[in-house]
C-alpha positions as a Markdown table, in Angstrom:
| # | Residue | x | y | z |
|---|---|---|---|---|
| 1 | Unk | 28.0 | 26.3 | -14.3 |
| 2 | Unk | 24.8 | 24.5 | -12.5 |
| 3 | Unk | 25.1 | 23.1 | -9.3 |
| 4 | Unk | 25.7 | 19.4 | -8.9 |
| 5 | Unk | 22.2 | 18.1 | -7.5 |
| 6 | Unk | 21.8 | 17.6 | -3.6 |
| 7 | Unk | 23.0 | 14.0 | -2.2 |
| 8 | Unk | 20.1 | 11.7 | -0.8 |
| 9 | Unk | 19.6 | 12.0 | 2.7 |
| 10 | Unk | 17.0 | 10.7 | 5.0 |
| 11 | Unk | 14.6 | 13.2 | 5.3 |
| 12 | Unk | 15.0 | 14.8 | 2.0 |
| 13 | Unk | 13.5 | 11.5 | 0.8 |
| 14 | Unk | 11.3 | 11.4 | 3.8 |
| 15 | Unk | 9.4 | 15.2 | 3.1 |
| 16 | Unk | 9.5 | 14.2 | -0.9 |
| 17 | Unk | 7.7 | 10.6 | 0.1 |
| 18 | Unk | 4.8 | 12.0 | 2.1 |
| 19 | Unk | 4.4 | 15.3 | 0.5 |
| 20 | Unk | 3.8 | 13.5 | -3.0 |
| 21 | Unk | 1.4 | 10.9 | -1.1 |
| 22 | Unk | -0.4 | 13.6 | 0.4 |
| 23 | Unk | -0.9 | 14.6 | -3.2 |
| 24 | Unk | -2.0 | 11.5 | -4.7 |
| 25 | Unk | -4.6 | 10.8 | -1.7 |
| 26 | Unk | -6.2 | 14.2 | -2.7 |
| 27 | Unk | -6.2 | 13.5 | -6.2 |
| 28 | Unk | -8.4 | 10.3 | -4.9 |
| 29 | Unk | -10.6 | 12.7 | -2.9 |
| 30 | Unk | -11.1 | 15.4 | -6.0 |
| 31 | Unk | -12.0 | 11.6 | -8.1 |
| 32 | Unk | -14.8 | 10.7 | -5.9 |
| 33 | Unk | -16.1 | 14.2 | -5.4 |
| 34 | Unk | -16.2 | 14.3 | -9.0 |
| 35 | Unk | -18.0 | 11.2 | -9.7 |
| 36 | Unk | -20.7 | 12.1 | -7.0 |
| 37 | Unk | -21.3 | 15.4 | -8.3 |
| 38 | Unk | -21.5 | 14.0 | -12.1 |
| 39 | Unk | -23.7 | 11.2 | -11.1 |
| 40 | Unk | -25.7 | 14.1 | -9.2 |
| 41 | Unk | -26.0 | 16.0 | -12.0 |
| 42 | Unk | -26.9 | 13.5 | -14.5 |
| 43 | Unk | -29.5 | 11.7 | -12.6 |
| 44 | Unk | -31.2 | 14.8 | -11.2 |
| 45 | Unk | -30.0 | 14.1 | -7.5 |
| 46 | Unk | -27.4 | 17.5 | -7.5 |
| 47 | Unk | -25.5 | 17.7 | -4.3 |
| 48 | Unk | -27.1 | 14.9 | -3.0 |
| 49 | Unk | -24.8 | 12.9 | -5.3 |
| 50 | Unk | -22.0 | 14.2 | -3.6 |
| 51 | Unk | -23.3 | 13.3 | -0.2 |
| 52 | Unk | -24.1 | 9.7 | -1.0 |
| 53 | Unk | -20.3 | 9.6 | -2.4 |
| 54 | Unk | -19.2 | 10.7 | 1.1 |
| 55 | Unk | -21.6 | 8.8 | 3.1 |
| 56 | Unk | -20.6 | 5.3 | 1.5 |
| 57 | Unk | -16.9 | 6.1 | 1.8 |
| 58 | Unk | -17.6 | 6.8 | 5.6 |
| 59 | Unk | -19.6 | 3.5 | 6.3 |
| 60 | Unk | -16.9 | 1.6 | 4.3 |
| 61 | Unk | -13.9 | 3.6 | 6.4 |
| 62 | Unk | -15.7 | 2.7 | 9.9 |
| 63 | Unk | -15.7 | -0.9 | 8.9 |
| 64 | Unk | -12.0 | -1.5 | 7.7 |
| 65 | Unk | -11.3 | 0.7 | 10.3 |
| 66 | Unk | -12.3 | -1.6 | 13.3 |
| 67 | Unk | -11.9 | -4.8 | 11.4 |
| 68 | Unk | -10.0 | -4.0 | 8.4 |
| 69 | Unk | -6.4 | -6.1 | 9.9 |
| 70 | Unk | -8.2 | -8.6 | 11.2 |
| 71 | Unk | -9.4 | -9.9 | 7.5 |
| 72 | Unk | -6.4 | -9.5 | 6.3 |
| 73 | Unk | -4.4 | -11.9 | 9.2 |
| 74 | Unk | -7.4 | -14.3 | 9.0 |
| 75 | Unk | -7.2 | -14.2 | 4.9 |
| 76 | Unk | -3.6 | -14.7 | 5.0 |
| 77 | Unk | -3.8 | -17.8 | 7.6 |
| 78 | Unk | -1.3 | -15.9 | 10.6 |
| 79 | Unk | -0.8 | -17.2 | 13.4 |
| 80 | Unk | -0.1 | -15.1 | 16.7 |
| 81 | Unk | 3.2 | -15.3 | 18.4 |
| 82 | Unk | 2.9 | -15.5 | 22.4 |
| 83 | Unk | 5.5 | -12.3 | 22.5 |
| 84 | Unk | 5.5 | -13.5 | 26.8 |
| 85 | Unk | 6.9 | -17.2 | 25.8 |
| 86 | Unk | 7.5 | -17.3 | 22.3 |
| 87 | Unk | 8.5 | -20.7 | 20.8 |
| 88 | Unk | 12.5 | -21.2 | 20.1 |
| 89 | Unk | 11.9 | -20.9 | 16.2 |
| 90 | Unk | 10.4 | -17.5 | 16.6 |
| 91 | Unk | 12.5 | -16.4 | 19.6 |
| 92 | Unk | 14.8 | -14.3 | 17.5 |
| 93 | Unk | 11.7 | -12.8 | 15.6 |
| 94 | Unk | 10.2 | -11.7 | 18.9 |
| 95 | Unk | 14.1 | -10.0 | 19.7 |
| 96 | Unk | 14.2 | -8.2 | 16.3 |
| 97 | Unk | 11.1 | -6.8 | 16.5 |
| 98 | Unk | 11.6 | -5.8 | 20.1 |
| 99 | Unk | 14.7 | -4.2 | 19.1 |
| 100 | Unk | 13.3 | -2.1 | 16.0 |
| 101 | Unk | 10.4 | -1.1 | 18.5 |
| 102 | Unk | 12.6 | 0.5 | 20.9 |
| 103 | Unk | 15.1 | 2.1 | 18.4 |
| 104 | Unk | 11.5 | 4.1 | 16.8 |
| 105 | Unk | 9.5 | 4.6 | 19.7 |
| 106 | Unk | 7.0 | 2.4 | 19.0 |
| 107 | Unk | 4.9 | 0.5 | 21.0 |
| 108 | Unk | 5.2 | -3.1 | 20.9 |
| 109 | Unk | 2.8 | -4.5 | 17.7 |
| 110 | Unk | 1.3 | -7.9 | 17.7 |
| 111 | Unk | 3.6 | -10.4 | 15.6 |
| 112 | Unk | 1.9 | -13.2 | 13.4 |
| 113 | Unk | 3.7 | -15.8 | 10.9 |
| 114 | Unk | 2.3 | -16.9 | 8.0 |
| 115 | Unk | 3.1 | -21.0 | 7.6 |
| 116 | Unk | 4.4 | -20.5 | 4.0 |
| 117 | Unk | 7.9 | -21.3 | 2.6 |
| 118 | Unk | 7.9 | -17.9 | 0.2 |
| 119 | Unk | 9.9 | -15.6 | 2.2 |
| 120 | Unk | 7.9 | -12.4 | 3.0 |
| 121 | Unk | 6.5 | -9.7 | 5.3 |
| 122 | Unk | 3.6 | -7.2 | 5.7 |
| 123 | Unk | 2.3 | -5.0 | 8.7 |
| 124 | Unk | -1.5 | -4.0 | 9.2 |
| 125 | Unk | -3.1 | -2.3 | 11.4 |
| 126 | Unk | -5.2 | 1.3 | 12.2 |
| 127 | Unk | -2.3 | 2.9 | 14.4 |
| 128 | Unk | 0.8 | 2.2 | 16.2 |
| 129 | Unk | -1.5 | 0.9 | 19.3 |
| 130 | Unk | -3.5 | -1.5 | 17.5 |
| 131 | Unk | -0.6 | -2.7 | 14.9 |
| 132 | Unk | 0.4 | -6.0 | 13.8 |
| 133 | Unk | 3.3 | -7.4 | 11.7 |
| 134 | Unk | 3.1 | -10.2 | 10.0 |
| 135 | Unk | 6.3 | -12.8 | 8.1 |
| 136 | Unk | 6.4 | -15.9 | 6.5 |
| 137 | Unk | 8.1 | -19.2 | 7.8 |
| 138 | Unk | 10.1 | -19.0 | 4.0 |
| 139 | Unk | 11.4 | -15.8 | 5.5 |
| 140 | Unk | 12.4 | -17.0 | 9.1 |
| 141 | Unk | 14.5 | -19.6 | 7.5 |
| 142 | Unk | 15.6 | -18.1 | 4.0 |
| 143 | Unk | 17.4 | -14.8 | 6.1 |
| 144 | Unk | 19.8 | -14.0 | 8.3 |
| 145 | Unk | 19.8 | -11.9 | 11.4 |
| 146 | Unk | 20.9 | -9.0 | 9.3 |
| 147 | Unk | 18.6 | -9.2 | 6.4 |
| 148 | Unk | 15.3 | -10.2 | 9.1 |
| 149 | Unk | 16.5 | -6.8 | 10.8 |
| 150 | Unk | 16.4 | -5.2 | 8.0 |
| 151 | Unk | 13.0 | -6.6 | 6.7 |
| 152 | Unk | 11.7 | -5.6 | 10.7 |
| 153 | Unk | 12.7 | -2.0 | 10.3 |
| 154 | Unk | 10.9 | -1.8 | 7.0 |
| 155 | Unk | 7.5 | -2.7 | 8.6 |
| 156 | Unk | 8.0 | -1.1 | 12.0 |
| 157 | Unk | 8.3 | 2.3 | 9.7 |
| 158 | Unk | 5.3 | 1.2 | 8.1 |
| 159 | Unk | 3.7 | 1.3 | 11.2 |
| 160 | Unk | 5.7 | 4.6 | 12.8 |
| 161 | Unk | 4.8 | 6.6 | 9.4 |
| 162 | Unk | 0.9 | 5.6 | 9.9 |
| 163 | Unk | 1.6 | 4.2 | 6.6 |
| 164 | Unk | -0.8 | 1.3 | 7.8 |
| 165 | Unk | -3.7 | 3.8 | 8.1 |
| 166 | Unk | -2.9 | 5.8 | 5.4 |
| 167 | Unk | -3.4 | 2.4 | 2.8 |
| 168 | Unk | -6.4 | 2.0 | 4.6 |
| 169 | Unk | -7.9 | 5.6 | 3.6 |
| 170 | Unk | -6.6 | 4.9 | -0.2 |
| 171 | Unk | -7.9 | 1.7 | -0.1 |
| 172 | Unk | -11.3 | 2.8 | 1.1 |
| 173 | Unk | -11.9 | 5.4 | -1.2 |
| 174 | Unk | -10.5 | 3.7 | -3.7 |
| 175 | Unk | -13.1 | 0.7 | -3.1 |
| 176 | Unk | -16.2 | 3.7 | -2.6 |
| 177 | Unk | -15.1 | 4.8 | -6.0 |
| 178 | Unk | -15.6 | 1.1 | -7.3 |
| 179 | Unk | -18.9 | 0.9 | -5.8 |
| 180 | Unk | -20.6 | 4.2 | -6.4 |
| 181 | Unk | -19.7 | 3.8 | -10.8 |
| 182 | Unk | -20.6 | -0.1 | -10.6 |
| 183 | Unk | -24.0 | 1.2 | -9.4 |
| 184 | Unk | -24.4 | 3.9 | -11.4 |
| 185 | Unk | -23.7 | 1.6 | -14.6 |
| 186 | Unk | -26.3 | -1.0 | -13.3 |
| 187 | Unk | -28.7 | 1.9 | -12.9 |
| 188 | Unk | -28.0 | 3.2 | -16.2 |
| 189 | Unk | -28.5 | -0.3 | -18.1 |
| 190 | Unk | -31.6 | -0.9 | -16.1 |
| 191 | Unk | -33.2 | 1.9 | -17.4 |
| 192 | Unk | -32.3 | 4.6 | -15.4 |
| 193 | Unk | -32.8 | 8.3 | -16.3 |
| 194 | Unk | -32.8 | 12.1 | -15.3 |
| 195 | Unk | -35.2 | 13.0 | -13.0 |
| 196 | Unk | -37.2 | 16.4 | -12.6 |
| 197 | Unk | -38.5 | 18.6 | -10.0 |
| 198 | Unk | -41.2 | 16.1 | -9.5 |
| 199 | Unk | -39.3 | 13.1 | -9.2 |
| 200 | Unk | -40.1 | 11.5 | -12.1 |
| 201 | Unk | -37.8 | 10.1 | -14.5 |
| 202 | Unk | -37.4 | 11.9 | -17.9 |
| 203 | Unk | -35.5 | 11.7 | -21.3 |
| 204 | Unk | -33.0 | 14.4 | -21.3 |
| 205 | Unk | -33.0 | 17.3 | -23.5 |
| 206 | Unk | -29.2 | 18.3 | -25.3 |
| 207 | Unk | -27.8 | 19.6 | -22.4 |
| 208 | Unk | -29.2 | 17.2 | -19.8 |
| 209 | Unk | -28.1 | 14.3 | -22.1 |
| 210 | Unk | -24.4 | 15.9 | -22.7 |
| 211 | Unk | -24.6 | 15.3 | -18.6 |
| 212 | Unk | -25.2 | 11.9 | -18.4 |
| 213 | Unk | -22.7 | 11.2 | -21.0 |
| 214 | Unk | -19.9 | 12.7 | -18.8 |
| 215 | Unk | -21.3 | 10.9 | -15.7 |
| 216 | Unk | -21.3 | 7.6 | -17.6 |
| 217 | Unk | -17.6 | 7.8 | -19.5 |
| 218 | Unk | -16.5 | 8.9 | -15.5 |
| 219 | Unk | -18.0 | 5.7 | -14.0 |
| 220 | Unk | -16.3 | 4.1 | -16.5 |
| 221 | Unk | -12.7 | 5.5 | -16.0 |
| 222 | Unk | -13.1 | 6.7 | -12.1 |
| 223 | Unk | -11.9 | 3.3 | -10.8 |
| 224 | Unk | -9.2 | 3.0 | -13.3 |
| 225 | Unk | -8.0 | 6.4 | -12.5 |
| 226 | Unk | -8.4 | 5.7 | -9.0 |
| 227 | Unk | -6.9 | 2.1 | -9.0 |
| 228 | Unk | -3.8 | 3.8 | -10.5 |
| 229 | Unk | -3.3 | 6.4 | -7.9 |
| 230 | Unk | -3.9 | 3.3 | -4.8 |
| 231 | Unk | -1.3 | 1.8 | -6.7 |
| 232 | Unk | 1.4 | 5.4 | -7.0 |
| 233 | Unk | 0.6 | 6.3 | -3.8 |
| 234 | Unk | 1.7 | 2.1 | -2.8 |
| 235 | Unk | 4.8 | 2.6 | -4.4 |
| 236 | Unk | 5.3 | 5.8 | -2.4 |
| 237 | Unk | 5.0 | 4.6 | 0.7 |
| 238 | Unk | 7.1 | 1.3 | 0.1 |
| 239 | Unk | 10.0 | 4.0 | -0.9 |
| 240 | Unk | 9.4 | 5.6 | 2.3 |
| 241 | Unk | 9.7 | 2.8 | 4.5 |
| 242 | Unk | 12.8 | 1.4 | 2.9 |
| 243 | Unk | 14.4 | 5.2 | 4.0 |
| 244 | Unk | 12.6 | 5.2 | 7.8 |
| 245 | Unk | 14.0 | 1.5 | 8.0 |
| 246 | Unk | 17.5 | 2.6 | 7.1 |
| 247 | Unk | 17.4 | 5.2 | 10.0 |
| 248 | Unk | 16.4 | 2.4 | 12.6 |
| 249 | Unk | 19.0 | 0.0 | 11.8 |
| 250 | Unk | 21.8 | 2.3 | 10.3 |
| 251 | Unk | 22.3 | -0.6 | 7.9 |
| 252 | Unk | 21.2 | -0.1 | 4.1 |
| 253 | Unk | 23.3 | -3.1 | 3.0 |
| 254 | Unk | 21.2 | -5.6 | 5.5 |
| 255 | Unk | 17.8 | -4.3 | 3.9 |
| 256 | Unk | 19.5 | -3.9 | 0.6 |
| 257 | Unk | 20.3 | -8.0 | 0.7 |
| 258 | Unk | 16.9 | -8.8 | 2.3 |
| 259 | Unk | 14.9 | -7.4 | -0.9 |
| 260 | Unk | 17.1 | -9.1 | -3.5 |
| 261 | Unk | 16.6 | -12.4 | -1.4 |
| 262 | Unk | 12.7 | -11.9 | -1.3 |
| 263 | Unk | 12.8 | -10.8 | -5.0 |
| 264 | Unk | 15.0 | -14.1 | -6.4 |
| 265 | Unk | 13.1 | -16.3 | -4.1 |
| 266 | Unk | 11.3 | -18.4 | -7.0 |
| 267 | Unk | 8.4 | -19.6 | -4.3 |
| 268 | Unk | 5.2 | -18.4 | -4.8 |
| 269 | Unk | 3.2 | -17.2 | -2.0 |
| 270 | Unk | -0.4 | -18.6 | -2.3 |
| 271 | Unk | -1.9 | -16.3 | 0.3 |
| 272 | Unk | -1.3 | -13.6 | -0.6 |
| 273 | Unk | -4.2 | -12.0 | -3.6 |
| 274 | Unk | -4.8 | -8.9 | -5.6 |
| 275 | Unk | -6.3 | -6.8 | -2.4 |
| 276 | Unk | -3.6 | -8.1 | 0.1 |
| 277 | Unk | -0.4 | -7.6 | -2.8 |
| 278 | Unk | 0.2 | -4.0 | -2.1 |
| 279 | Unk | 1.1 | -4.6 | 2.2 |
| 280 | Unk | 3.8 | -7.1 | 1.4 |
| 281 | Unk | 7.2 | -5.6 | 1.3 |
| 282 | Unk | 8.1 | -7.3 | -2.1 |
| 283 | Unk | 5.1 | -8.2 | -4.5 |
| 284 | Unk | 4.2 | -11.8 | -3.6 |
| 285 | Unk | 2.6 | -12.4 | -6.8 |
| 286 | Unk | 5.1 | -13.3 | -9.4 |
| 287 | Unk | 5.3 | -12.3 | -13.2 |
| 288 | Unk | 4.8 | -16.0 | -14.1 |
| 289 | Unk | 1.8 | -16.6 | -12.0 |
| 290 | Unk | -1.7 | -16.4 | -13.9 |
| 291 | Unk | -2.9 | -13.7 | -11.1 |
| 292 | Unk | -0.4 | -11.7 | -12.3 |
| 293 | Unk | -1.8 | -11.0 | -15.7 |
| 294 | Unk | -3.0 | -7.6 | -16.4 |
| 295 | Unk | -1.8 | -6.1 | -13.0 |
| 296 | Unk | 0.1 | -2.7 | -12.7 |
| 297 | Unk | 2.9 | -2.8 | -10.5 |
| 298 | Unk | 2.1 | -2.3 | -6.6 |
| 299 | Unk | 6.2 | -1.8 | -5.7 |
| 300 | Unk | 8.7 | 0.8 | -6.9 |
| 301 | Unk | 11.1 | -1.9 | -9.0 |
| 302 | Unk | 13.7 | -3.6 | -6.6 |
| 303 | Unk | 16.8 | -1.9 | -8.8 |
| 304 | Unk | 15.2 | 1.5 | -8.1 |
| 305 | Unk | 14.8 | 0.7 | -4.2 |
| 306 | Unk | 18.7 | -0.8 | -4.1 |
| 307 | Unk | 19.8 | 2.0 | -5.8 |
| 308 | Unk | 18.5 | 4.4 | -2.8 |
| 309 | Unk | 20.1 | 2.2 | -0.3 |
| 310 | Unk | 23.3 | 2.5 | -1.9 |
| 311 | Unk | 23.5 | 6.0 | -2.0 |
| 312 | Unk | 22.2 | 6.1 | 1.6 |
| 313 | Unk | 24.7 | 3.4 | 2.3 |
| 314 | Unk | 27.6 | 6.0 | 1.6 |
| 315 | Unk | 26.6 | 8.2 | 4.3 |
| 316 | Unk | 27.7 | 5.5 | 6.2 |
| 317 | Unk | 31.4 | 4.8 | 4.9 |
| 318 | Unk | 29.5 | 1.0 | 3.9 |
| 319 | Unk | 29.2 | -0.5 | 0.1 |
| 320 | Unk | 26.8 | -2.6 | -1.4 |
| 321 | Unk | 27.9 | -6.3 | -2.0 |
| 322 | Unk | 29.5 | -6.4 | -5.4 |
| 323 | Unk | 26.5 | -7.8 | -6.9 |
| 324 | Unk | 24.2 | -5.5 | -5.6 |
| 325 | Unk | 25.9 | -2.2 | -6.6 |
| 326 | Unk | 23.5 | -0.8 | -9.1 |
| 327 | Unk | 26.8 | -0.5 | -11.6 |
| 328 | Unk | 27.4 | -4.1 | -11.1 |
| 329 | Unk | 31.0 | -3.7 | -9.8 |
| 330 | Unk | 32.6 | -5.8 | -7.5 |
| 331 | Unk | 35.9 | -3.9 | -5.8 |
C-alpha cells in the first residue's frame, strides 16, 4: 500500500519554490549562452559571440540595478509616504508595514501609494536595504486591516526572499536575450554574412550555411523561450511569497480573502503595463482589457494560490470562509 503524500508545510513549499527558480534562471543562462555562441558561430565571430552576450547582459544588469525601482515608481506615478509623519489615511499602512518588518527581520523599506482606485500592491527594489513597497489607494480603501496585513506580508517576503533582485536578473537576461536576436535578425536582413579569417564577409559553404540557419531559427525562438521561463519563474516566486507571508502573519485566511478581493475587483489599473504586470501581487491587467490579448499568464491562477493557503490554514486549527474553500462548502 503507497504512502499517503506528505502534508504542505512551510518550508517544504519554501525549498520546492526556490530550488525550481534556481532552475528556470539557469535554463535562462544556458538560452543566452546558446544564442551568443550560435550567433558566434554563424557570423564567424566564435567565442566572441559569447562574450558580447555576456557583456550586454552586464551593462543592462548595472543599469536596472542602480535605477531599475526608480522607473518603475516614477512609471507607476507613487508617491512617497513620510514613514516620520505619515498622513491619517496612510497611518495604518505605515503600522502594518512596520509590523511585518519586525516579525521578518527586515529593515524598514520605503512605502509609496499609487493614486488609483484598483486595489493592488507591488514591491521593488535591489535588496532589503534599498527596498520599496508600493499599494494603491483602491487597495487602502477596498481592505481591511486583516486582508492589508495580509497583502503587507506578501511583499515584505518579496523583499526578505530577494525575490525583488532575483526578477531583476530574469528580467535582464531576459531583455539581453531580446536585444542580442533583434540585432542579429537586422544584421541578417541587411545583408549580413559569415566572415573568414580575413574579416571579410563570405557566402557560406553546406556546413557554414546549416550554421546560420540554426543561429537564425534561435534568434527567432530565444526570446519566446526566454519570455516563457521570466514568466515560470514569476509564477514561482508569487507562490513563494504567498507561503513566507503566511509565516509572518500566521493568518492564511487574511491573505486568502485579500487575493479574492484584488482578483473580483472589476477596476482596471491604468498604470500598470506589460513590463510592470509581473511585480503586482494579482495581474493588474484584466482578461477583458485590449493589453491583455496575446499575453501568457504572469501569476499562478488565484484557485491554485487559495488552495495552498487552505491547506496551510489547517496547520493552524482555522478554515477558509465558506466561499473560499476550494470545495465550495460552507459548514
Amino acid at each position: 500500500m503507497s504512502a499517503a503524500p506528505a502534508p504542505t508545510t512551510f518550508y517544504r513549499e519554501i525549498d520546492r519554490n526556490r530550488r525550481q527558480s534556481w532552475v528556470l534562471v539557469a535554463a535562462v543562462i544556458v538560452v543566452l549562452g546558446l544564442l551568443g555562441g550560435a550567433i558566434g558561430a554563424a557570423t564567424g565571430y566564435g567565442w566572441w559571440g559569447v562574450a558580447i552576450a555576456v557583456a550586454v547582459a552586464m551593462a543592462m544588469s548595472v543599469g536596472s540595478y542602480f535605477a531599475g525601482d526608480a522607473l518603475v515608481l516614477a512609471s507607476s506615478g507613487a508617491r512617497q509616504v513620510d514613514l516620520a509623519n505619515p498622513a491619517d489615511e496612510y497611518r495604518q499602512l505605515v503600522n502594518v508595514v512596520t509590523e511585518m518588518s519586525l516579525a521578518g527581520g527586515i529593515p524598514m523599506p520605503r512605502v509609496y501609494v499609487i493614486d488609483d482606485t484598483a486595489p493592488n500592491a507591488f514591491a521593488t527594489g535591489r535588496d532589503p536595504q534599498h527596498a520599496s513597497v508600493a499599494v494603491t489607494k483602491g487597495l487602502l480603501e477596498k481592505l481591511d486591516r486583516e486582508q492589508l496585513q495580509g497583502v503587507l506580508a506578501h511583499e515584505m517576503s518579496h523583499i526578505g526572499n530577494y525575490d525583488i533582485r532575483f526578477t531583476l536578473l530574469v528580467g535582464v537576461l531576459v531583455g539581453s536575450i531580446a536585444l542580442i536576436s533583434d540585432w542579429f535578425l537586422r544584421f541578417t536582413f541587411w545583408g549580413g554574412g559569415r566572415r573568414n579569417n580575413g574579416g571579410d564577409r563570405q557566402g557560406g559553404g553546406g556546413a557554414a550555411a546549416i550554421l546560420f540557419i540554426i543561429a537564425l531559427v534561435l534568434a527567432i525562438l530565444a526570446p519566446l523561450i526566454s519570455r516563457m521561463i521570466q514568466l515560470a519563474v514569476s509564477r514561482r516566486r508569487e507562490a513563494l511569497a504567498d507561503v513566507s507571508g503566511v509565516e509572518l502573519t500566521r493568518n492564511p485566511v487574511g491573505l486568502a480573502r485579500a487575493l479574492r478581493t484584488i482578483a473580483d475587483d472589476p477596476e482596471v489599473l491604468e498604470v500598470a503595463n506589460r513590463a510592470t504586470q509581473h511585480l503586482y501581487i494579482v495581474n493588474p491587467i484584466k482578461s477583458f482589457e485590449e493589453r491583455a490579448k496575446s499575453m501568457w499568464d504572469t501569476h499562478p491562477p488565484i484557485a491554485e494560490r487559495i488552495r495552498v493557503l487552505a491547506a496551510l490554514a489547517g496547520q493552524y486549527g482555522q478554515e477558509l470562509p465558506g466561499e473560499l474553500r476550494p470545495d465550495g462548502s460552507v459548514g
